[in-house]
C-alpha angles and dihedrals in degrees: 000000000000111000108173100223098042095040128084116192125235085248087037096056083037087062092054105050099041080055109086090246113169090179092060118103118173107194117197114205102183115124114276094254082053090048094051093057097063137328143208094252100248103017126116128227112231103151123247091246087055101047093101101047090042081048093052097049122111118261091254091046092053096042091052101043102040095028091238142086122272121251117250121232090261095041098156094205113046123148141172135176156161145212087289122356110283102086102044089048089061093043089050090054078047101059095025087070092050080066106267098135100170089051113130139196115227092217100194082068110196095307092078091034092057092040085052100036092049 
């Protein structure tokens, strides 16, 4: 599954979010019963089958509907994930062929971020 240049490590995805970065935006796409159970802190649940249509949104739709701005085409820090890695790879094609081509996939998913967050 690891695919250097789609993949973020579980350090890696800690840097950035200890790092004040207002550009990262961490997208889970786990189901909403999934989602209640436990989240990434600071991420925002968009489901893997409506990535697409969020991604495609204008700036002002998605603003208004996820609370946050959206990513621009060359958003450098990009990531989406799952419970374990499959999801968020194909949200990360997916939004890879909108044109966000430094979009990348966490592939431990929130399985490994709960075991190592305690």
């Amino acid at each position: 599954m690891a695919n250097s240049d789609k993949d973020i490590s579980y350090s890696d995805l800690k840097a950035l979010l200890t790092k004040s970065n207002k550009g990262l935006l961490v997208v889970d796409v786990r189901t909403k019963e999934e989602v209640d159970r436990g989240h990434i802190p600071g991420s925002i649940h968009i489901p893997v089958d409506t990535v697409e249509s969020a991604l495609a949104l204008d700036p002002a739709e998605f603003q208004a509907k996820y609370g946050v701005p959206k990513p621009p085409l060359d958003a450098p820090e990009l990531v989406f994930h799952c419970q374990m890695g499959r999801r968020g790879g194909v949200a990360t094609d997916k939004a890879r062929g909108l044109g966000f081509q430094k979009a990348v996939n966490y592939a431990g998913g929130y399985q490994e971020w709960s075991e190592k967050e305690g």
